[in-house]
N, C-alpha and C positions, 0 to 999 in steps of 0.2 A: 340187148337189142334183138337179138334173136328169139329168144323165147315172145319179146314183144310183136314180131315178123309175125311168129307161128297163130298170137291171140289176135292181132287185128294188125293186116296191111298195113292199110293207107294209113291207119294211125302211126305206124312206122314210118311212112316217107312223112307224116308231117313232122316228125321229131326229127329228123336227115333236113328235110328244106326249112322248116322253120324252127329250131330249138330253142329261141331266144323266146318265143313266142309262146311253144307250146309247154316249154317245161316246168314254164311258174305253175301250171294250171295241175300237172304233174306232183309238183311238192302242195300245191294246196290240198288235192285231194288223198295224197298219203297221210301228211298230216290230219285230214278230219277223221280217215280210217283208224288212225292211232290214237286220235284222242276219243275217237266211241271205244275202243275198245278197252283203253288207259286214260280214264276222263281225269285222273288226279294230274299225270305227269305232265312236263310243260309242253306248248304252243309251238307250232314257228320254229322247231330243230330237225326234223327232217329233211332232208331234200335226195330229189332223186337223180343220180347220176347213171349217163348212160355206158357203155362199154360193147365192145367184143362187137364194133358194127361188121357190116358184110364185106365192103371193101376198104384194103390198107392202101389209102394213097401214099406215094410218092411225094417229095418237097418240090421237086423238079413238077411236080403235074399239075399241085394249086397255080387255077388261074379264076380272072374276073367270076369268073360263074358258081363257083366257092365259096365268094363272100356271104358271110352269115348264117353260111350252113355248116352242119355238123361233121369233122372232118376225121377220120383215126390214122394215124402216120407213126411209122419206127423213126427212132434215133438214140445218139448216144447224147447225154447229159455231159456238157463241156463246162459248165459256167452257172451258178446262181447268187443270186445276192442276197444282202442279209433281208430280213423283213421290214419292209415297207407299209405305214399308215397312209392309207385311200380313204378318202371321202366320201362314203356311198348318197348319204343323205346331209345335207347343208340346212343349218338351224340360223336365219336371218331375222333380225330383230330393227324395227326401225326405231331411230335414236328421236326422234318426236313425241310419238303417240304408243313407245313399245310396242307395237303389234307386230304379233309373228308369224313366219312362214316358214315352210319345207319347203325345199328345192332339193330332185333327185337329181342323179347322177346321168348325165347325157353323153352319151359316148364318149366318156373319159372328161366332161366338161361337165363346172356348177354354173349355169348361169345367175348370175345375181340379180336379185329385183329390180329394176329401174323404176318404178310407181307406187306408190304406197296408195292401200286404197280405201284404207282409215280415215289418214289428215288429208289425200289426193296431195304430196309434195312428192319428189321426183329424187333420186340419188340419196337416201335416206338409211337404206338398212345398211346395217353392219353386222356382218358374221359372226355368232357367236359359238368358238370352237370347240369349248366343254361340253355343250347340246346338241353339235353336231352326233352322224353314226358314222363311226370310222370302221373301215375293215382289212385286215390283213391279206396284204400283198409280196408277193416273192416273182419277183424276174429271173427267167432260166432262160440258159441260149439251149435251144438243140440243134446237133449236126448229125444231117444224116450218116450212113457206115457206109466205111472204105468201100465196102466190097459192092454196094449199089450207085459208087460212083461209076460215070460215063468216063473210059479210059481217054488220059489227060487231062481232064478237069479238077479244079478244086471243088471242095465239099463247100456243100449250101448250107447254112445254116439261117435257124427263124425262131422268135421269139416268143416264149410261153410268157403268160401270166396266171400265176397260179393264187388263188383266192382261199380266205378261210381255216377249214381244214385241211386242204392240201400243200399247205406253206410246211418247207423241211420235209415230208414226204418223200422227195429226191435226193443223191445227191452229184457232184459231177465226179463221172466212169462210169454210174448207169447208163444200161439199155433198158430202154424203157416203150410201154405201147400209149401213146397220149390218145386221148378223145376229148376234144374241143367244137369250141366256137370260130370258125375263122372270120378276125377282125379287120376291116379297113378304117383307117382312121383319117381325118383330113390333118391337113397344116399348116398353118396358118403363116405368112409370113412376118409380121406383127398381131401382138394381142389386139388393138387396135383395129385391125384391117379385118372388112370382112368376107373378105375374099379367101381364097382358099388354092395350095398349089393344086397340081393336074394331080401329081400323080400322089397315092393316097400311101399311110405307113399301116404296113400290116403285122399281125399278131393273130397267138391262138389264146382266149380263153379257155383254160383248162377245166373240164369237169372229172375229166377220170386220168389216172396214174394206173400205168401197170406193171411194172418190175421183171425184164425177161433173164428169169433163172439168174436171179443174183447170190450173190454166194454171202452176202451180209444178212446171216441167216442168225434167230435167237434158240435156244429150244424150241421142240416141238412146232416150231412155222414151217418145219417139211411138210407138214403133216397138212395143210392146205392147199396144195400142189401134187406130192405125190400119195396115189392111192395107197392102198393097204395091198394090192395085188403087187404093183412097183415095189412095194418095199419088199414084199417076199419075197422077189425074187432078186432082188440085190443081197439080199441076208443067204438064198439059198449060192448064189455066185459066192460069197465073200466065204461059203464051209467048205468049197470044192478046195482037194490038196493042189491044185493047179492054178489059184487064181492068178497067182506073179505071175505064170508066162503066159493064161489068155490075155490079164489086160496091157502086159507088154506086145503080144503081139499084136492089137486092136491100136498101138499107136504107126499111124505111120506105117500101115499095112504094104506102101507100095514100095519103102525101103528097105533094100535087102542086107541081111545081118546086123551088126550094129546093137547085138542083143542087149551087152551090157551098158551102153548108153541109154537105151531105151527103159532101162528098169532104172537107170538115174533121172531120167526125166519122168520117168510115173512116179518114183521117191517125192521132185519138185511139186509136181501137183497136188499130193496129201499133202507134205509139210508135214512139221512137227509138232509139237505140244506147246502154242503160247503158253510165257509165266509173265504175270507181274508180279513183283515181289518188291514194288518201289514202297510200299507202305509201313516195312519192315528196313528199309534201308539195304536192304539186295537188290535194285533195280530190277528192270525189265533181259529177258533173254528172250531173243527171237525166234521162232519157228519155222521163217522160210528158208528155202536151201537154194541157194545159186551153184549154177553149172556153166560151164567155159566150154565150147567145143571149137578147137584148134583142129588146123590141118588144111590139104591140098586143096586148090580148087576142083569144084564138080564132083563133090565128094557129099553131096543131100545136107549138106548143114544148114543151108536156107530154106528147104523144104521141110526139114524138122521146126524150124521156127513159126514156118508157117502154117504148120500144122497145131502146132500146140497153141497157137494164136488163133484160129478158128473156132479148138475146141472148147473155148471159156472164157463165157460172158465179161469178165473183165480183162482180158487180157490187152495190152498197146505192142504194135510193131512200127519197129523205128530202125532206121538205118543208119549206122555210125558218122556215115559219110555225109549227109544231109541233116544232120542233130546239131543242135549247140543248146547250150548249159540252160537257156532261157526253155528252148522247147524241151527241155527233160522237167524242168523243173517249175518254174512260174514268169510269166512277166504279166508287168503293167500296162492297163490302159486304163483311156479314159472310158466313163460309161457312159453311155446316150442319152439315157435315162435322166441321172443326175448330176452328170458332169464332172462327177469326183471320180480318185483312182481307183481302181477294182485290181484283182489279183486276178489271174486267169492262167490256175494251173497246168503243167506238159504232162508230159508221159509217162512219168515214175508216180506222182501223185492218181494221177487216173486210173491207173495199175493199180490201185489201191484194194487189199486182199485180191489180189489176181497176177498175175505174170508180165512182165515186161520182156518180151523180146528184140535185143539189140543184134543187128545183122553189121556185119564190116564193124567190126569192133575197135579192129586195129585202125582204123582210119577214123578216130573220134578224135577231137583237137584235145587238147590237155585241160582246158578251163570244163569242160565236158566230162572226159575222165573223174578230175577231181571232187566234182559235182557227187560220184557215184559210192565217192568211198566212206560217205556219211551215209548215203542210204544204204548201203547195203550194211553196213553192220548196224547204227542205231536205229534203221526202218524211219527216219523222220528228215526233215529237207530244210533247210534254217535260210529264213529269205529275210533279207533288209531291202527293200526298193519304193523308192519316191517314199518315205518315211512312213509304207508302212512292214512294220516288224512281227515278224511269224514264224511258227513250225508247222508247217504240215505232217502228216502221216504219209509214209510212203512203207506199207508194211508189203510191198511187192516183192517177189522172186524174180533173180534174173538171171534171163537164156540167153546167154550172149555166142558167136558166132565170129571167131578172127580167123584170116588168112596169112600163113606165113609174108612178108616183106621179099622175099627172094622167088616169090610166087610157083614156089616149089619146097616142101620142105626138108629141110637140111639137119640129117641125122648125126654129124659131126656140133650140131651147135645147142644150147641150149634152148628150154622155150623160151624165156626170156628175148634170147638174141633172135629169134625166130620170127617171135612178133611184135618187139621191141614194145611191152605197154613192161610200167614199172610194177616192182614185183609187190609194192603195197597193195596194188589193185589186185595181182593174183593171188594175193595170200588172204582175202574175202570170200574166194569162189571156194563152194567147201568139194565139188569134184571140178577134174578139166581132165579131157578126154582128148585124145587124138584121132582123129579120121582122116588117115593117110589111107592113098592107093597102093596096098599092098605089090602090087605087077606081079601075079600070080596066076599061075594056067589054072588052076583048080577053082580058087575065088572068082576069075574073069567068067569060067563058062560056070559056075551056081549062080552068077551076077545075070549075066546075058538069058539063063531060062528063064532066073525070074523074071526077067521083064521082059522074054516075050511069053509068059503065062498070064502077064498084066494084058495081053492084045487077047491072047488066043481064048482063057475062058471066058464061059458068059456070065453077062452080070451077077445072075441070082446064085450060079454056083460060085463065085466071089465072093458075097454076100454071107453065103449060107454059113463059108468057112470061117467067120470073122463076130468079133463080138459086135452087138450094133452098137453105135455112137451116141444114140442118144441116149444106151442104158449108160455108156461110160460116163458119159456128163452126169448123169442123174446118182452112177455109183458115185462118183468123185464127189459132188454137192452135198450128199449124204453124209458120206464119211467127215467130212468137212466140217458138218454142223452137228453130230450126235457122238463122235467118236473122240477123245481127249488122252490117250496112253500114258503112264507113267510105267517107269523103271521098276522092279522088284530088285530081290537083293541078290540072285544070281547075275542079272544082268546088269548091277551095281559093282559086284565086285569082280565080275569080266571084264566091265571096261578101265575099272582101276587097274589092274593086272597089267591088260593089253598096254596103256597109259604108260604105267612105269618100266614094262618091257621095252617101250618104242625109246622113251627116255635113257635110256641104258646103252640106245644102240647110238648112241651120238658120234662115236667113230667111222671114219668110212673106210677104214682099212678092214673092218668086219666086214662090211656090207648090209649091214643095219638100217635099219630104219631112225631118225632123231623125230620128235612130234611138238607141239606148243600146246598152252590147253587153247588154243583155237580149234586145231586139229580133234580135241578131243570133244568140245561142245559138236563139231561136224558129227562126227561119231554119233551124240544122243542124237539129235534130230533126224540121222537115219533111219536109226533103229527104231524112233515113236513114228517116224512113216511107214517103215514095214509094217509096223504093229495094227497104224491105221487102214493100211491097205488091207488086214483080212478083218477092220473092225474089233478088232481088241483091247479091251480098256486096259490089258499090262503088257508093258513090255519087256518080252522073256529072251532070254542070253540066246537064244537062234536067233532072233531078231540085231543083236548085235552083232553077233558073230556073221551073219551074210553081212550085213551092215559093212563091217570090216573088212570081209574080203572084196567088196566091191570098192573102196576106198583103196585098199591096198591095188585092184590094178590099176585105178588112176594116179597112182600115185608112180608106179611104175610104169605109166604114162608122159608123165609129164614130168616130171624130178628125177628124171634118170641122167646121171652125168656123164656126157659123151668121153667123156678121157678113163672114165673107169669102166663104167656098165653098172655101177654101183646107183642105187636110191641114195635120195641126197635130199629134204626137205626143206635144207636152208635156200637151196634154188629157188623156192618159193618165198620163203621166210624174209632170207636175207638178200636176196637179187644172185647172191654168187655160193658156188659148188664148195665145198672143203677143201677139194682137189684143185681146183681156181685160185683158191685164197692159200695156196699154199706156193700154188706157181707164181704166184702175184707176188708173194715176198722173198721167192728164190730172183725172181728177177729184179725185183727194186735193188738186192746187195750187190747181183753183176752190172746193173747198172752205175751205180755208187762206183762200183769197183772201177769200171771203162772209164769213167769220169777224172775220176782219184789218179787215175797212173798217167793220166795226161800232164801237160804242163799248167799250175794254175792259170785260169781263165781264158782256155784254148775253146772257142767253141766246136763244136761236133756236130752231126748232119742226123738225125733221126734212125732214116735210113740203110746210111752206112753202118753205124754201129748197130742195128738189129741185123746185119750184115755179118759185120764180126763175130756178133756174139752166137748168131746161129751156126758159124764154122768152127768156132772155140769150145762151146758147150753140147752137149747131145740133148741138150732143150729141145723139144717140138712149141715155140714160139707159134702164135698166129698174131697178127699184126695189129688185131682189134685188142689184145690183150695188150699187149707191149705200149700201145700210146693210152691206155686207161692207167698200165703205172707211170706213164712220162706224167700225161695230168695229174695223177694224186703227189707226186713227185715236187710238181709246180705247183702245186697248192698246200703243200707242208712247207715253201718256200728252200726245199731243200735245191734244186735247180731253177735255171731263172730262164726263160725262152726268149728268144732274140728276133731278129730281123729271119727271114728262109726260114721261119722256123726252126734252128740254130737251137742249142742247145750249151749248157753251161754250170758247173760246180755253180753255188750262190755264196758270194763273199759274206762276209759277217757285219759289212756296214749297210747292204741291201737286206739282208735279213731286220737289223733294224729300220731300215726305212719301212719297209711293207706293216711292221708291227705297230709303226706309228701311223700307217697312212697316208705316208709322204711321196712324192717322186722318190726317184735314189739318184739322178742325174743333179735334181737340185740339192737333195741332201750330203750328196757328195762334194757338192761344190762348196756347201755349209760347213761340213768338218772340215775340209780343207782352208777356209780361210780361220776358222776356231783353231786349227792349228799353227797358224802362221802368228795371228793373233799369240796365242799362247808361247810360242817363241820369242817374239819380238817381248815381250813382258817380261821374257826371263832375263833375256841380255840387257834389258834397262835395269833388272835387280843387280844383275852380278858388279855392273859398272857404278852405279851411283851407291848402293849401300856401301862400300868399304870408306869413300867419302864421307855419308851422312851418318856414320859412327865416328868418325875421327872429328868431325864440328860437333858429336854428340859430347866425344870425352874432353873435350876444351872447354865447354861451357862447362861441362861439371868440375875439371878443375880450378875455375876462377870462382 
């Protein structure tokens, strides 16, 4: 539309006020152009689509004055359905005198003949729907972006129709730039009635689609966006020995320190090396890498989120506190359109190749949680609802963001107990990082210059020191789409090495490391991001080895066991320390033991005896520990809990009640009369048989 602006004005606003009108005239006269010049090739297959007008409205800004002119608007693609047969042209045959008519397409309506003008009879024709021209239709919802919401409001959403070649063109997670028709439609109260409500249903005919910086890139489609100057100068960024720490410092420039998170979340944004290998019976291995950041409030974990969710086209932010399973994932409704159920993807699907950022993690409900532990390792979301049955793709990374429960975090406790999510879900995240307030004189005044050097310089000298942002997107994009790393054999057999070292260290009386091969897939997918971050199609044993050390201090992060200072992987692995599962079963035998020297079935006070036993033994008992053995206790049915919570040895006729599933109050009452029973039997044996042998041996001797 601009280049058209530059060659003729007004012919410009008439394509803006009138494009319904002016555009057919538009595709007729490409079309004759093309056919003088390609008299052999077909008719009737060009058409001209406009784009890149002067102003981007607003959804909030269409009003009356809009209708049926050309409109260009952002948004994000939420919703599309499958393709739709439209009617353009109606083939009507009267059943008299056969004669036939065309009837075009009138604002979404065929009217049908009512007069034949053949025989002159009246209600005659009949449709005939093989000779009809049918044309392919797709309904898309667009909603506009968070970030041009009016604070407080919900996002507006409006309805595309896309026609033709533009059907599949989208899909929903796109941002995208539409250029349409905007449509009012009337509505009728009955087909019948001809009358019409006030207020009119609106829509955009779509002519143009425009895809903003999507990262569902094929080969070589960089290459029609970014120049050849762009790309030189990402290729000359990607040879400097410095690239790690410009483009870590280009994240999140206003947060101070934090270095080695920030190169885990540049890792997140390359990713690793998708594989399918489902064709040979090796499945699929994923490439995205999830990161957990734990720790204190007011510690920048929400502004990291927010940031990395700014910087990329597909990214979704979602708060754990206001999520449920439906909005991560899919629900039903019905559709306007045709009245059947439709699927209308959340947040993990829309994320789809892009990033998911979860904020308050810890405050997700558990139907939510669970939701996550499918996507995060098989990347896909298994929906059954109003019968219909699905796997989406949800190949996203996720930033997630919890706060200790004690809202302060507690260096005597595990992370686990810290932010109480179960340890299946943390043994997904392949780093978690802690960003705790150190309270230190040194950190506080490097923290406090930095941010007042965020007031005191000026913009451009801000600017000047900083990679710009939208080379980062555009490096990131790049590397994304042309850059694919594999392992050599140094860097194959450093990490079997490393692998079987970590394996070795299974003891925590060394202070070892233990690993799973989950920890060790973590491992590749670092090292083919490092790889990818300077563009290198192999991935060489430096690339593992920082790899590794970056791993190794989140790991001394987060799995470090407060009773030793020891690394401990099964904290994550298994929920519980080496050192826990040891104290766990020195306690189960003193407890046994305090039970056992009682009288049988004296009950005991919880309490009290963590009382005793902490005056008897040089235990450092904590109280969260001691009732997780009373319950594993009461659920091997080895004690039985009572009334106050009372506690009690488990008799051997409750131990079978429980096995069978029975009361043990009624069961009790059952053996006991079984055994009354069985008494009174015996003393009818002992009395009547010496009798009914003496009338035995008298008949036998007559």
């Amino acid at each position: 539309l601009q280049h058209l602006k530059q060659f003729d004005e007004a012919l410009y606003y008439l394509v803006l006020t009138y494009p319904a009108d002016v555009i057919p005239y538009l595709d007729f006269v490409a079309n004759n152009i093309y056919a003088k010049y390609f008299p052999t090739a077909r008719r009737n297959e060009l058409q001209v689509r406009p784009y890149n007008g002067d102003r981007i409205q607003c959804m909030r800004a269409l009003d009356p004055k809009d209708v049926n002119r050309l409109v260009t608007m952002n948004g994000l693609v939420t919703r599309s359905t499958g393709i739709i047969p439209e009617m353009r042209c109606g083939f009507f045959e009267c059943a008299i005198c056969k004669s036939c008519t065309m009837v075009e397409n009138d604002m979404g309506f065929i009217k049908e003949p009512d007069y034949c003008e053949s025989c002159q009879t009246k209600n005659t024709f009949v449709l005939i729907c093989n000779k009809s021209l049918f044309l392919s239709r797709q309904v898309i919802k667009l909603q506009e972006f968070p970030d041009e919401m009016p604070p407080g409001q919900a996002p507006l959403s409006i309805t595309l129709h896309a026609h033709g070649a533009l059907v599949d063109t989208v899909q929903p997670g796109d941002r995208v730039t539409v250029c349409g028709i905007y449509r009012a439609n009337p509505v009728r109260e009955r087909s019948n009635f001809r009358g019409c409500r006030p207020v009119l249903k609106v829509h955009v005919d779509v002519l143009h689609f425009q895809k903003m910086e999507a990262f569902q890139l094929q080969e070589n489609d960089y290459q029609h966006w970014l120049t050849p100057e762009r790309i030189e100068k990402i290729q000359d960024l990607a040879s400097r020995p410095d690239v790690y720490d410009r483009l870590a410092h280009a994240l999140a420039p206003s947060i101070y320190e934090h270095t080695s998170i920030k190169m885990a979340i540049l890792y997140l944004l390359f990713g690793g090396t998708r594989k399918d290998l489902s064709e040979v019976g090796r499945g699929k291995f994923r490439s995205e890498i999830n990161v957990l950041l734990c720790g204190d409030p007011g510690t920048s974990k929400s502004q990291l989120l927010q940031y990395i969710y700014r910087l990329l086209p597909r990214g979704q932010y979602v708060s754990g506190k206001g999520s449920s399973a439906a909005g991560l994932t899919a629900h039903v409704s019905r559709d306007p359109e045709t009245s059947h159920f439709v699927l209308q993807i959340g947040a993990l699907a829309l994320s789809d190749n892009g990033v998911c950022c979860i904020d308050e993690f810890d405050k997700m409900n558990e139907v939510a949680r669970s939701v996550l532990q499918e996507c995060m390792e098989q990347q896909t979301l298994s929906v059954a609802k109003a019968g219909i049955v699905c796997q989406l793709n949800a190949r996203t990374s996720v930033l997630a963001a919890a706060n200790p429960v004690e809202s302060q975090w507690n260096r005597n406790k595990t992370i686990l107990e810290n932010v109480q999510l179960p340890h299946t879900l943390l043994s997904r995240f392949d780093l978690i990082f802690l960003m705790v307030d150190p309270q230190d004189e040194y950190y506080d005044r490097g923290l406090a210059t930095h941010l007042v050097s965020l007031y005191h310089k000026g913009y451009e000298e801000a600017e000047s020191e900083l990679l710009d942002m939208s080379l980062l997107k555009d490096y990131i994009t790049y590397a994304k789409a042309t850059c694919f790393p594999i392992l050599n054999e140094e860097a194959r057999d450093y990490l079997v090495e490393k692998y079987v070292e970590m394996r070795k260290g299974g003891n925590i009386s060394h202070g070892q490391i233990c690993a799973y091969p989950r920890q060790l897939e973590s491992l590749i997918r670092l090292g083919e991001a490092r790889a990818k971050i300077r563009l290198s199609p192999v991935v060489e044993r430096k690339d593992v080895e920082e790899a590794y050390k970056l791993y190794k201090e989140a790991l001394k992060q987060s799995a470090t066991d407060p009773t030793t200072g020891k690394v401990d992987i099964n904290i994550l692995a298994l929920g519980t320390s080496a050192g826990a599962r040891k104290q766990m079963d020195q306690l189960r035998i003193v407890v046994k033991a305090k039970l056992t020297s009682k009288p049988f079935g004296t009950w005991m006070c919880p309490r009290t005896m963590l009382a005793e036993i902490r005056e008897s033994t040089d235990m450092t008992i904590r109280r969260e520990l001691f009732e997780e053995v009373i319950n594993e206790l009461c659920k091997d049915d080895t004690i039985v809990r009572g009334r106050q919570n009372k506690i009690r040895l488990n008799k051997p006729i409750d131990s079978i009640a429980r096995s069978m599933d029975v009361d043990h109050h009624r069961f009790k009452w059952l053996v006991l009369c079984l055994r009354l029973w069985v008494d009174l039997c015996s003393t009818v044996v002992k009395i009547c048989f010496p009798a009914f042998l003496a009338m035995f041996c008298g008949v036998a001797e007559h």
